[in-house]
Wavefront OBJ file of the C-alpha trace (Angstrom):
o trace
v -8.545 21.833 0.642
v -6.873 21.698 -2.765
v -3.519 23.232 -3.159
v -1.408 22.731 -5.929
v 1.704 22.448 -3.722
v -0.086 19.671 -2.012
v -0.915 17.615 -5.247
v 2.557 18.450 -7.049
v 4.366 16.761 -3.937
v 1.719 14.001 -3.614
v 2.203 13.125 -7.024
v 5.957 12.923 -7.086
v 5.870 10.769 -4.053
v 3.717 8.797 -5.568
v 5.857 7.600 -7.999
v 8.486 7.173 -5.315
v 6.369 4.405 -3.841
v 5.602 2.793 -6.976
v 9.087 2.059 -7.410
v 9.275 0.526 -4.170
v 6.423 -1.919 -4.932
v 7.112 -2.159 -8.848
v 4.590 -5.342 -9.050
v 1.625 -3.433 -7.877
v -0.586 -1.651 -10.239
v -1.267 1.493 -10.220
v -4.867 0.691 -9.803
v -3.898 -1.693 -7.070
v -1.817 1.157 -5.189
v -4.412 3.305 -5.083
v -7.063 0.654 -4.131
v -4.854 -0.155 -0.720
v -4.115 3.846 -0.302
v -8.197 4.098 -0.245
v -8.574 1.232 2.146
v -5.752 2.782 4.389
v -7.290 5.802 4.343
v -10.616 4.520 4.854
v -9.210 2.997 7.519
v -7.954 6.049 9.374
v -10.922 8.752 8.594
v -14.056 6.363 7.612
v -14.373 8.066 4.275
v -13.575 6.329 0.763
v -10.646 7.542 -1.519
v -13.182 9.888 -3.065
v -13.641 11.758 0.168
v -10.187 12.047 1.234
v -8.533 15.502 1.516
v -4.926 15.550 -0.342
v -3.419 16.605 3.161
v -5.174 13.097 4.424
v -3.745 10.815 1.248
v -0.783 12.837 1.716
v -0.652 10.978 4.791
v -2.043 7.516 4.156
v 0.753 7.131 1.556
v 3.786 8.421 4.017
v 2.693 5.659 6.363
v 2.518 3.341 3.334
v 5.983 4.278 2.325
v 7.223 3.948 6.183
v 5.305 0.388 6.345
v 7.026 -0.933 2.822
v 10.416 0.546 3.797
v 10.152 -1.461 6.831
v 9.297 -4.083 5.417
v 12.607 -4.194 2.534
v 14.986 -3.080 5.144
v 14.359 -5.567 7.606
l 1 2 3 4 5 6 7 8 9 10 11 12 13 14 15 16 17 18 19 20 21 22 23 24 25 26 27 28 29 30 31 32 33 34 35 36 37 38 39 40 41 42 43 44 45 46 47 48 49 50 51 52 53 54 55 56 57 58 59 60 61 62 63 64 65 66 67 68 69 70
């Protein structure tokens, strides 16, 4: 479902990641957020519900924050 709540907040944690991983592209970012997803619900990036990117990119951020801290 589409909710402009949903897509505000993805969005601005969006860009919260890419500063994380400044090296990746953006194209690159969302290529491993489709795979991830993918991954977890067997549809492509173009299937995904926000809710379900939403998602795929928290445990992106958790796995990269991992990652720098330790």
């Amino acid at each position: 479902m589409i909710t402009p709540d949903i897509r505000t907040k993805l969005l601005h944690r969006l860009g919260e990641v890419r500063h994380l991983c400044p090296d990746l592209r953006l194209g690159q970012l969302m290529t491993i957020l489709g795979t991830l997803g993918e991954d977890t619900t067997g549809r492509t990036l173009y299937g995904l519900e926000d809710e379900e990117l939403a998602a795929t990119l928290e445990r992106f951020a958790d796995d990269l924050h991992r990652r720098t801290s330790g």
